[in-house]
LUMZAZA-224764 format. One record per residue (C-alpha): residue in one letter; residue number from 1; x, y, z negated. Coordinates in nm, 2 decimals, m for minus. Example, Ala and Ser with C-alpha at 12.3 -4.5 7.8 and 13.67 -1.06 7.14 Angstrom:
residues 2
residu A, num 1, east 1.23, north m0.45, up m0.78 .
residu S, num 2, east 1.37, north m0.11, up m0.71 .
end
This chain:
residues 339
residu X, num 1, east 1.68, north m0.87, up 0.20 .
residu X, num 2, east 1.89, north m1.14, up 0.12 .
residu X, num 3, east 1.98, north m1.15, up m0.28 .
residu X, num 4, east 1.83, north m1.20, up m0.64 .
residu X, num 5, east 1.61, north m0.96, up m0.82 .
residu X, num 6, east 1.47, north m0.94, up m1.15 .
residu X, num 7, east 1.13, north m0.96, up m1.29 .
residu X, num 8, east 1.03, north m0.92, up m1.65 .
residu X, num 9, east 0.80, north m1.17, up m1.75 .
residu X, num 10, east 0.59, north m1.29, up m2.01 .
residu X, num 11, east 0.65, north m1.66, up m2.10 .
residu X, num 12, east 0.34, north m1.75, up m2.29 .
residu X, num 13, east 0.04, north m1.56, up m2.47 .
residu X, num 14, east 0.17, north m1.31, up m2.71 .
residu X, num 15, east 0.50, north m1.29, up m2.59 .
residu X, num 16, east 0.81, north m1.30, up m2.61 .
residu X, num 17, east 0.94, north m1.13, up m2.26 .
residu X, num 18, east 1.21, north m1.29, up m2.05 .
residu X, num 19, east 1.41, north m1.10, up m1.76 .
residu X, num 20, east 1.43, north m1.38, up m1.48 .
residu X, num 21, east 1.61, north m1.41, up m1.16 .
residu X, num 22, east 1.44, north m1.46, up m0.86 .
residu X, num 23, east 1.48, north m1.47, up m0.50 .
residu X, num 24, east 1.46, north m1.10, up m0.38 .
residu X, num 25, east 1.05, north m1.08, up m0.24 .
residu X, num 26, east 1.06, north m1.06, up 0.13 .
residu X, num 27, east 0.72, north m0.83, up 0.26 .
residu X, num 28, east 0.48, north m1.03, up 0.48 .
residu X, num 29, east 0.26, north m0.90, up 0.76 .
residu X, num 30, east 0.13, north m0.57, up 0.60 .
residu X, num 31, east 0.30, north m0.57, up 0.29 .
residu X, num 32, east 0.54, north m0.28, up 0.16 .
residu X, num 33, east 0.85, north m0.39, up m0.08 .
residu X, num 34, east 0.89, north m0.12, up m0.30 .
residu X, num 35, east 1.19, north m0.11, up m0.50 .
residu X, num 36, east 1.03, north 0.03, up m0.83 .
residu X, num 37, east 1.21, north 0.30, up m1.03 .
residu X, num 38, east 0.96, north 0.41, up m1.31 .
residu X, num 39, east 0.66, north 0.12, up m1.43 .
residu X, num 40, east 0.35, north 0.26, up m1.58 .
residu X, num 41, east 0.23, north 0.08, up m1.91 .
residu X, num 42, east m0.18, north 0.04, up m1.97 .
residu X, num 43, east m0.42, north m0.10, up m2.20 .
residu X, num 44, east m0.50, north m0.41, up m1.97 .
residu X, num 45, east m0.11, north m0.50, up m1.99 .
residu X, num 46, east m0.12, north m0.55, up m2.39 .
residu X, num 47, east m0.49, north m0.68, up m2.41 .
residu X, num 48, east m0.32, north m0.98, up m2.13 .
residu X, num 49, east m0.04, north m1.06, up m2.35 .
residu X, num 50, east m0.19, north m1.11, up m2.67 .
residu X, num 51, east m0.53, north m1.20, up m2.57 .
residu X, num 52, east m0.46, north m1.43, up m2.20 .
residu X, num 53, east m0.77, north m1.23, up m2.05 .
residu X, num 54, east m0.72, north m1.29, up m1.64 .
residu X, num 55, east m0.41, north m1.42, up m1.72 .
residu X, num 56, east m0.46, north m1.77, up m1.49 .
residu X, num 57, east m0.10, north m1.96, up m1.58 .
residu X, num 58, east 0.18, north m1.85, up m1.79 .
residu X, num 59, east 0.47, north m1.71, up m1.73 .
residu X, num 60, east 0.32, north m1.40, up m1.57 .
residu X, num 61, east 0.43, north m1.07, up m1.48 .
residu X, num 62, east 0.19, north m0.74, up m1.56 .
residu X, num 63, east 0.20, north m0.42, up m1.49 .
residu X, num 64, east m0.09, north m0.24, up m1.30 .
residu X, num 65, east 0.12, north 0.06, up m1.12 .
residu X, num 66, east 0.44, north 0.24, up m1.06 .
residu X, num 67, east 0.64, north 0.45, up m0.84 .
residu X, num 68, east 0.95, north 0.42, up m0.61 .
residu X, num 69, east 1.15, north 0.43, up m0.32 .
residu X, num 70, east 1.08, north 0.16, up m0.05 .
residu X, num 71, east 1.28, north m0.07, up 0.06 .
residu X, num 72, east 1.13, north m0.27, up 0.35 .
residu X, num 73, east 0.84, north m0.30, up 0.53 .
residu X, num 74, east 0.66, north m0.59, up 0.69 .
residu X, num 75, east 0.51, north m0.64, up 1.05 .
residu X, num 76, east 0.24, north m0.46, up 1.15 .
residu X, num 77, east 0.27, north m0.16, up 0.84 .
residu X, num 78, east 0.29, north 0.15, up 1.02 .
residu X, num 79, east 0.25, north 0.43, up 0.74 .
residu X, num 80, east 0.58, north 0.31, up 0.54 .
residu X, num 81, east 0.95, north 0.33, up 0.65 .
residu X, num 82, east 1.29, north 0.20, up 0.44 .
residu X, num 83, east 1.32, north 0.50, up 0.20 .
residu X, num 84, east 1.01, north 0.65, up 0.12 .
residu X, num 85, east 0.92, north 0.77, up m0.24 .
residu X, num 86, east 0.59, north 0.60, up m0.29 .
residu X, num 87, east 0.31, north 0.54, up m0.58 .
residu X, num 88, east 0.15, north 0.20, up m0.60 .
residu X, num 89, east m0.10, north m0.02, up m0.77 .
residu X, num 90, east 0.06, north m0.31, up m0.84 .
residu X, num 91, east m0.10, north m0.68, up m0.93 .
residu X, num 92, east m0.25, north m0.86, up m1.01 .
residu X, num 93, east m0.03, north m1.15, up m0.90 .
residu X, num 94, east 0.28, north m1.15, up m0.98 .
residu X, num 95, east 0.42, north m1.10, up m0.64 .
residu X, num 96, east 0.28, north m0.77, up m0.68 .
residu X, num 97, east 0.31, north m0.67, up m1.04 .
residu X, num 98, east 0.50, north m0.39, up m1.16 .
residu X, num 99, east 0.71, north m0.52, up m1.38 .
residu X, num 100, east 1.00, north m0.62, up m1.23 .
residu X, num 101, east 1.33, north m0.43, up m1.01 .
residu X, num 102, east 1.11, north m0.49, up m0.64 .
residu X, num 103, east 0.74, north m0.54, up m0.62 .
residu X, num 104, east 0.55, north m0.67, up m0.27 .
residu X, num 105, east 0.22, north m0.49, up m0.27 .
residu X, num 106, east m0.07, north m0.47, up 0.04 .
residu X, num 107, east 0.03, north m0.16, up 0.27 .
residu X, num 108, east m0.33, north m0.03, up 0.12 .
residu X, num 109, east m0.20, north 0.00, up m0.22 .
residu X, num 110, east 0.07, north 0.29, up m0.18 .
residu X, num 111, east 0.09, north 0.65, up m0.09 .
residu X, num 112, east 0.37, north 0.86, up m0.07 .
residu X, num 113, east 0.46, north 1.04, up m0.40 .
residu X, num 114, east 0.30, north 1.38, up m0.37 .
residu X, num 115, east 0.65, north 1.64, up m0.35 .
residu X, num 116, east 0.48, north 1.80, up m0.68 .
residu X, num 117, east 0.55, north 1.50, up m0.90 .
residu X, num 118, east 0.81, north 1.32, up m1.02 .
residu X, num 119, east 0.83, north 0.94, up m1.03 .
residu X, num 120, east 0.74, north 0.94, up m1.41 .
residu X, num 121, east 0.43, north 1.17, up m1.32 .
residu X, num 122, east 0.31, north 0.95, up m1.02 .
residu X, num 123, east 0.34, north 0.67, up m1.19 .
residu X, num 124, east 0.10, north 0.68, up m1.41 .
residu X, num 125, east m0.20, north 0.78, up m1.15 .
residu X, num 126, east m0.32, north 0.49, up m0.93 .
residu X, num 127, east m0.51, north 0.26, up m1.15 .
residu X, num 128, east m0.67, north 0.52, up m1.42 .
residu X, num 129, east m0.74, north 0.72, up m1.07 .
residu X, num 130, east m0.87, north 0.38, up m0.91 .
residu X, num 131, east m1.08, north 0.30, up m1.21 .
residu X, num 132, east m1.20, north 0.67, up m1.24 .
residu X, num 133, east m1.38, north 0.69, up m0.91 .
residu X, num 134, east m1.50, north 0.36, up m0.92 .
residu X, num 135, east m1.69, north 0.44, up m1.24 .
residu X, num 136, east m1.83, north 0.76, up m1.03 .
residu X, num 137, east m1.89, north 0.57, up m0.70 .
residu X, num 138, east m1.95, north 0.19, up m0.80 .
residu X, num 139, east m2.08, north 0.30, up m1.13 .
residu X, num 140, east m2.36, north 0.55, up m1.07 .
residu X, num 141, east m2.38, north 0.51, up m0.66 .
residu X, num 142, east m2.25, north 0.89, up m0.66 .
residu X, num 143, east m2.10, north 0.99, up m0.35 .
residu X, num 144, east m1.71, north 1.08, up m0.34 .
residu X, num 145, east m1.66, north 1.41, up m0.07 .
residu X, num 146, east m1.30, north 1.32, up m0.07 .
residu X, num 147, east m1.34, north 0.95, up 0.04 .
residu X, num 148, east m1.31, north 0.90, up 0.42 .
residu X, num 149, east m1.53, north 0.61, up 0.57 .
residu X, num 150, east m1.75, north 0.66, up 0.23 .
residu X, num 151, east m2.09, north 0.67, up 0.18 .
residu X, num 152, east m2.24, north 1.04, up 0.22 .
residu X, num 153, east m2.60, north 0.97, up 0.05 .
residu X, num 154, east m2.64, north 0.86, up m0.31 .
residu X, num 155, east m2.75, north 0.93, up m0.65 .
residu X, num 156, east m2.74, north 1.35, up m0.77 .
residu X, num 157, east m2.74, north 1.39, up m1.13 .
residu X, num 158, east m2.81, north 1.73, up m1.24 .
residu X, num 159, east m2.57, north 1.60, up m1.56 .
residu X, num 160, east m2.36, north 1.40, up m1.63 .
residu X, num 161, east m2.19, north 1.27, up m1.99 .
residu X, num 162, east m1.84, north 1.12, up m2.05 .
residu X, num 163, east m1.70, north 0.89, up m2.30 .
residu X, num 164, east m1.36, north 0.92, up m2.41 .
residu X, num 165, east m1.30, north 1.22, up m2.18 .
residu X, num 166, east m0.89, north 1.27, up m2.32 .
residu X, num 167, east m0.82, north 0.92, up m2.13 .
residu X, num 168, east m0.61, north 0.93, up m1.81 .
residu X, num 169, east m1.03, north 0.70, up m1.70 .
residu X, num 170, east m1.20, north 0.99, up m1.88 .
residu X, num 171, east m1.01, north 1.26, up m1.80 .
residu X, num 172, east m1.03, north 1.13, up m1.37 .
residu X, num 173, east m1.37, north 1.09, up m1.43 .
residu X, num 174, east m1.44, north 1.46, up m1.50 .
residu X, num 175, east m1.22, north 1.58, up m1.24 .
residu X, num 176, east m1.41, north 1.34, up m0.99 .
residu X, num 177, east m1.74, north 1.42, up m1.10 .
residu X, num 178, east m1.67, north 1.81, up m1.08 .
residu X, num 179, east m1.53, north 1.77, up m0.71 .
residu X, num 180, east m1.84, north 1.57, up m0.62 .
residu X, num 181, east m2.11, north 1.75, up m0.80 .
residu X, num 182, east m2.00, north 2.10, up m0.80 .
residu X, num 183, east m2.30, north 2.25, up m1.02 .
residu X, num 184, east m2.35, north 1.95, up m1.21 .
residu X, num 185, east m2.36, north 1.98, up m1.59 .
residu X, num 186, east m2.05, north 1.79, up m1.66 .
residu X, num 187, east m2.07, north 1.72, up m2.12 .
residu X, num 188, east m1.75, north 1.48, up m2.25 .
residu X, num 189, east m1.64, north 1.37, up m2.60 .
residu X, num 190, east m1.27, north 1.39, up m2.73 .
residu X, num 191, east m1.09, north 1.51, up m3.06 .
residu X, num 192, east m1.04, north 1.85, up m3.05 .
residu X, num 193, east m0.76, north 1.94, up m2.94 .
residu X, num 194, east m0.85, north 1.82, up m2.60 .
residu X, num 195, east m1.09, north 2.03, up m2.50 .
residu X, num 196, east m0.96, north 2.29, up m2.38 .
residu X, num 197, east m0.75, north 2.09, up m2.13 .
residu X, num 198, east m1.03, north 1.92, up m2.04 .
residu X, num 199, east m1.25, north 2.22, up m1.98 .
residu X, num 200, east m0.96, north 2.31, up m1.76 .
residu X, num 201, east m1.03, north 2.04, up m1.55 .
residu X, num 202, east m1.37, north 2.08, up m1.49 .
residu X, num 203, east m1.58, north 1.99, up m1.81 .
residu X, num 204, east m1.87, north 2.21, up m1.91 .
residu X, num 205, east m1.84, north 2.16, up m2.21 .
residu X, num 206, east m1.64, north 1.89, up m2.44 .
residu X, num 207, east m1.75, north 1.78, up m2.82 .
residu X, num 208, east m1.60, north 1.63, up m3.12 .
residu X, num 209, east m1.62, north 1.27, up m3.06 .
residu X, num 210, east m1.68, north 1.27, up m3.51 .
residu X, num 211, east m1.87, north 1.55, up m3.51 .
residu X, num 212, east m2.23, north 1.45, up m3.73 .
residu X, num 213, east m2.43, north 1.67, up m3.46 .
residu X, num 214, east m2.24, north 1.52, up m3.22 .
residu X, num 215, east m2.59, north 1.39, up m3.07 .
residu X, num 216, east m2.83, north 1.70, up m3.08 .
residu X, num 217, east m2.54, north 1.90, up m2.95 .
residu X, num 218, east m2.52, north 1.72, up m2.69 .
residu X, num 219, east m2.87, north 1.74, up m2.60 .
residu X, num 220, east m2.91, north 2.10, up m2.70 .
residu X, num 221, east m2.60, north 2.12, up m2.37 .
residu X, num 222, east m2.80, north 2.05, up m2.08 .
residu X, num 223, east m3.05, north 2.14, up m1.87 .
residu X, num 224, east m3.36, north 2.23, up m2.03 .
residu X, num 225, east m3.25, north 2.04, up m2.38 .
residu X, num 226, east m3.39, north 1.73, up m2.20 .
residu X, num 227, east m3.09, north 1.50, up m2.24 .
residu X, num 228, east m2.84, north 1.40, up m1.99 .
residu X, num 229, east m2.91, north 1.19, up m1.66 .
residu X, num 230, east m2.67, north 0.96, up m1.67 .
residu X, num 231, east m2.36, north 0.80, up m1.87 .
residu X, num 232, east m1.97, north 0.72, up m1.79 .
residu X, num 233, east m1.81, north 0.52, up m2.07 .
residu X, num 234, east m1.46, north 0.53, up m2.00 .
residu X, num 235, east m1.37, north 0.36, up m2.32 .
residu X, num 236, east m1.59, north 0.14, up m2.44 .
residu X, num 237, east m1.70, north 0.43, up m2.71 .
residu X, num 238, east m2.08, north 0.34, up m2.68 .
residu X, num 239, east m1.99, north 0.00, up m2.92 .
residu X, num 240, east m1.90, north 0.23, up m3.19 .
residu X, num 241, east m2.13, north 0.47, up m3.09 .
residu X, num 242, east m2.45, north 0.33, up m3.05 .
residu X, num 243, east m2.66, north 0.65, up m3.12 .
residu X, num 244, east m2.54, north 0.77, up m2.79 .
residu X, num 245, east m2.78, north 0.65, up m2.59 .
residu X, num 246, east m3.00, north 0.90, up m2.71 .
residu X, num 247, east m2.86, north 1.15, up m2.53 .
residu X, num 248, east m3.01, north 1.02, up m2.25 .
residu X, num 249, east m3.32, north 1.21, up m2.09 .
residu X, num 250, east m3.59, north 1.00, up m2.24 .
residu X, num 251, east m3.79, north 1.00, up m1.89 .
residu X, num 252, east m3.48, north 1.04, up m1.68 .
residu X, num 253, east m3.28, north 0.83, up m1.48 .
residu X, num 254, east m3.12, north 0.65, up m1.76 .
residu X, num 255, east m2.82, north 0.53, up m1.55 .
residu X, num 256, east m2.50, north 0.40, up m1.77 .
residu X, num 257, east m2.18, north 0.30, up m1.62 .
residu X, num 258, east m1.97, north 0.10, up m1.88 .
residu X, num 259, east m1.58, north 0.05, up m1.76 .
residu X, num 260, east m1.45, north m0.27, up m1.87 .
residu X, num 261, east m1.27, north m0.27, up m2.15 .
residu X, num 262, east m1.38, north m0.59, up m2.34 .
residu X, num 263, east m1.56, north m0.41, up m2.59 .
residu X, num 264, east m1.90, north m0.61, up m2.71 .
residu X, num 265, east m2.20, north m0.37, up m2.60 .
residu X, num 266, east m2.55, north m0.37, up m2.67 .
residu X, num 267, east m2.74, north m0.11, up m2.44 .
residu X, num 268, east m3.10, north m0.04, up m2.51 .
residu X, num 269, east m3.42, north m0.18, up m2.32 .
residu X, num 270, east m3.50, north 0.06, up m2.04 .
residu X, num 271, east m3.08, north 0.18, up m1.95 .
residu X, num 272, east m2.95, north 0.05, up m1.61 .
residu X, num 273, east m2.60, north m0.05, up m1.69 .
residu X, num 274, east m2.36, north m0.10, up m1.43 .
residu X, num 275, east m2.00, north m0.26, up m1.57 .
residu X, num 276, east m1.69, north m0.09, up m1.32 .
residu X, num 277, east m1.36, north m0.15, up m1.27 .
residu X, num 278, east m1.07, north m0.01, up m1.09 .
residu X, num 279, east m1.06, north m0.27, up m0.84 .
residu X, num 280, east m1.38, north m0.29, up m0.75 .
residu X, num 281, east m1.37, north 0.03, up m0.50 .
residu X, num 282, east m1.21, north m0.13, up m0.27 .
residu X, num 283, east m1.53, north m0.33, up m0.22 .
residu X, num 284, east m1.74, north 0.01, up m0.14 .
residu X, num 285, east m1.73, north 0.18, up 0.17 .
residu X, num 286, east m1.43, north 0.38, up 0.25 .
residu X, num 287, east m1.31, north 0.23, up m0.08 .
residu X, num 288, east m0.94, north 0.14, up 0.12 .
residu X, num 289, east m0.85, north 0.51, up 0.11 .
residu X, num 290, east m0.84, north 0.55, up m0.24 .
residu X, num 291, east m0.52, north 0.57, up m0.27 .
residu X, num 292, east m0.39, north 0.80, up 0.02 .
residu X, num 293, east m0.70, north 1.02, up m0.07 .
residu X, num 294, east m0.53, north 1.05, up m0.45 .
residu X, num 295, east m0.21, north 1.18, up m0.29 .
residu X, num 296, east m0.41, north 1.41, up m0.09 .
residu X, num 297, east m0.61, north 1.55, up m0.38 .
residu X, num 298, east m0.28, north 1.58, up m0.57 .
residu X, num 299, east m0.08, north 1.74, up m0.30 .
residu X, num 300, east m0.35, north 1.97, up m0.22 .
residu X, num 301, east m0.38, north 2.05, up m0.62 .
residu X, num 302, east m0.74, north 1.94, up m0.65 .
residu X, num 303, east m0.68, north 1.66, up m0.88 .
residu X, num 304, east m0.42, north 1.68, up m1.17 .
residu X, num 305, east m0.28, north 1.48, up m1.43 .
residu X, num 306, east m0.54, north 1.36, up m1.64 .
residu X, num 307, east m0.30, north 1.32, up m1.95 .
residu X, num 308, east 0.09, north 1.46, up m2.02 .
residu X, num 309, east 0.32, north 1.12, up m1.97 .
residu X, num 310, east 0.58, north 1.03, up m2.22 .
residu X, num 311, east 0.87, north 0.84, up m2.13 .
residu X, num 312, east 0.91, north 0.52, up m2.36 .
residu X, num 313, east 1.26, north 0.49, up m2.24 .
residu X, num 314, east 1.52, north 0.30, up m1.98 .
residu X, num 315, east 1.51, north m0.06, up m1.93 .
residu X, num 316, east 1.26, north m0.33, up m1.94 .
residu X, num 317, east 1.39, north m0.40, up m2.33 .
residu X, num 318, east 1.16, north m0.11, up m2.40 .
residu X, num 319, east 0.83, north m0.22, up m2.28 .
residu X, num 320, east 0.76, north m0.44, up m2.59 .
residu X, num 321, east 0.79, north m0.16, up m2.78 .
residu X, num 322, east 0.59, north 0.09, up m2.59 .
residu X, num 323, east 0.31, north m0.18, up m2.55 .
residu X, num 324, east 0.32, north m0.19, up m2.97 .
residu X, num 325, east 0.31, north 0.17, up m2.92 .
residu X, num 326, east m0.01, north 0.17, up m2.70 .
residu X, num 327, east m0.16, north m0.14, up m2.89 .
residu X, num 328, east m0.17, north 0.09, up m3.18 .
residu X, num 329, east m0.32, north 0.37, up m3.04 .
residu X, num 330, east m0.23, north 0.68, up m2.83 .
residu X, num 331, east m0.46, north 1.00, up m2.73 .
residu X, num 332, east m0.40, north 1.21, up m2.43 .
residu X, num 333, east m0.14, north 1.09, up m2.33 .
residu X, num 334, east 0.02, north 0.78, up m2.07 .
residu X, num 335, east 0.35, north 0.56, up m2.17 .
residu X, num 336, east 0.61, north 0.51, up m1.94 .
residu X, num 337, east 0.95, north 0.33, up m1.87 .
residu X, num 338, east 1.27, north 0.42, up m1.59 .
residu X, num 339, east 1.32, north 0.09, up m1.46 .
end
């Protein structure tokens, strides 16, 4: 794998971008060189550039996932061989980042692209997927059926409410939820004109995130009127929303997992609140199969697209622009670019 590749790099807190040279990343024991054709864009990537968060030295290179074709494999990787069309996470070191031409990511990171996608379409699943069913598993201790090596015991809400249900995190959350908790009452906010996709997807029922009954409706939605057993903020919407809370059964469980998104939250006395990440499955039982079970789920139609993708454009001279794009706002829908 003698040569040069590229990586697209950010040379100091809120920008600019610089495509470098560098030596062409040669896998180690157990590590999969995927030469990336499409590079997902998501709200950690803009919220690194113009804020530093987990951003150690600068340059750095972001980008949380994408899909390709590999192009070598290291010793001891035994799932992988030179041409496979695969989906990865990618970071969060740069070695393993997603933006740039060839990425070197742990052999735990990929799965083959399910045959019912295309690159644009798998690229955008790992980390919202990863986040998703941590939120469900490391969040609220609920068992995931679909998991192998994961734990088989946990908690069983009877209902279940989800913030910012039109994300790709909200919108894998209700899918997740649904396959684990078949006849759990499963309530989400969103504008609108998501709900009927995300009743699709297994919602019972989905509200006007501005609606001014928003909160009795809510309550009046599950079992008995009583309130809900537990929370999944996949947005941070509880900041803004901080009537929420009393949708929460007052002598119930009162279980709230919050996924990080940097938003400042004040959670009333009395709420177990659990902060989640993507990342942090991998610390759970069984939590190293995330990924192939994803392509699984996909391949066996169980688990769709949480959101339609849009293609920014070609070219690493468009991520700027589709980060502005995201920065500013987006609903329903994930951003992005053919490398």
């Amino acid at each position: 794998m003698a040569g040069e590749t590229s990586q697209y790099q950010a040379t100091q807190k809120g920008g600019p971008f610089a495509l470098v040279k560098i030596p062409k990343p040669v896998p180690g024991p157990g590590e999969v060189a995927i030469r990336l054709k499409v590079i997902d864009l998501n709200p950690v990537d803009w919220k690194k550039l113009h804020f530093g968060i987990m951003v150690e030295s600068w340059p750095t290179v972001l980008g949380a996932d994408g899909a390709g074709v590999v192009e070598a494999v290291g010793a001891g990787v035994s799932e992988f061989k030179t041409g496979d069309e695969v989906m990865t996470l990618c970071g969060p070191e740069p070695r393993t980042a997603g933006y740039q031409e060839v990425a070197c990511v742990p052999e735990g990171s990929v799965a083959r692209k399910p045959t019912n996608l295309s690159f644009e379409e798998a690229a955008t699943l790992p980390i919202c997927f990863l986040t998703a069913a941590a939120a469900v598993y490391h969040g609220l201790d609920i068992p995931l059926p679909f998991l192998p090596g994961g734990e088989s015991t946990g908690f069983e809400p009877k209902s279940v409410l989800v913030l910012g249900g039109s994300s790709a995190v909200g919108a894998g959350v209700v899918q997740i939820l649904r396959l684990s908790l078949p006849s759990a009452t499963i309530l989400t906010t969103s504008s609108s004109k998501h709900h009927a996709r995300l009743s699709s997807l297994g919602a019972t029922k989905a509200f006007d995130q501005r609606s001014e009954s928003l909160i009795p409706d809510i309550i009046s939605a599950t079992p008995g009127g009583k309130g809900v057993d537990a929370i999944i903020d996949a947005v941070g919407s509880a900041a803004e929303q901080k009537g929420i809370f009393e949708t929460l059964q007052p002598d119930g469980p009162k279980e709230y997992a919050e996924v990080a998104t940097g938003a400042q939250m004040q959670v009333p006395e009395g709420v177990k609140r659990q902060l989640t990440g993507g990342r942090m499955i991998f610390g759970k039982p069984g939590g190293s199969n995330a990924i192939p079970a994803l392509a699984e789920l996909v391949e066996e139609g169980k688990y769709r697209l949480p959101t339609q993708v849009k293609k920014v454009g070609s070219g690493f001279e468009v991520v700027p622009k589709g980060l502005e794009e995201l920065k500013a706002g987006v609903s329903g829908t994930k951003l992005v670019v053919a490398v």
